[in-house]
N, C-alpha and C positions, 0 to 999 in steps of 0.2 A: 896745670891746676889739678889738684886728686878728687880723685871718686868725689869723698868726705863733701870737700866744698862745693862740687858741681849738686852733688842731690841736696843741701843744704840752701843753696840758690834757687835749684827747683823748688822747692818744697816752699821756700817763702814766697814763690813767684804764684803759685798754685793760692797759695792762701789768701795771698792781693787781690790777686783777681776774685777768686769767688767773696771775701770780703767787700769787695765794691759792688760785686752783683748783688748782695744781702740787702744790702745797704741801700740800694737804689729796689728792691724789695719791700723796705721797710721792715724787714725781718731783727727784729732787737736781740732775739735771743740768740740769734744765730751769730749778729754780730758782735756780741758779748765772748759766746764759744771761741769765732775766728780771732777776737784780737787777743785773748788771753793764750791759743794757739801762737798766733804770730810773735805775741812778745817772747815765750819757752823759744821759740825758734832764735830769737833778734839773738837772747842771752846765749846760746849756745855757740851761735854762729861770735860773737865777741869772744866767750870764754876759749875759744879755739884758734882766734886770730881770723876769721873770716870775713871778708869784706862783701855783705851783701844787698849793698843797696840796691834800690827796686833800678832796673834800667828801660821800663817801657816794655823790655822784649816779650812779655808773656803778653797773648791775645787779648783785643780792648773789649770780647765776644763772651768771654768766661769760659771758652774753649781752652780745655787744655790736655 
């Protein structure tokens, strides 16, 4: 797997997570920020061929 797709995996893993922590905050604006964040990530990880579905693996804590 290269660099490219491993930090592109992280980076969406990071944004899941604190996106569900918002969320369960009730923080709207923030989660407005994270998914329009997340989508720029979804499309780039597509436009590059990267497969990054969420796997569970990042912390269910918002520890990352």
């Amino acid at each position: 797997m290269s660099e490219f797709a491993t930090e592109l995996r992280a980076r969406v893993d990071e944004v899941i997570v604190e996106l569900r922590r918002m969320r369960q905050a009730f923080d709207d604006h923030a989660v407005e920020v994270l998914s329009g964040r997340l989508e720029n990530l979804l499309r780039i990880a597509e436009q590059h061929g990267v497969d990054v579905r969420y796997t569970g693996d990042a912390p269910a804590d918002g520890a990352a």
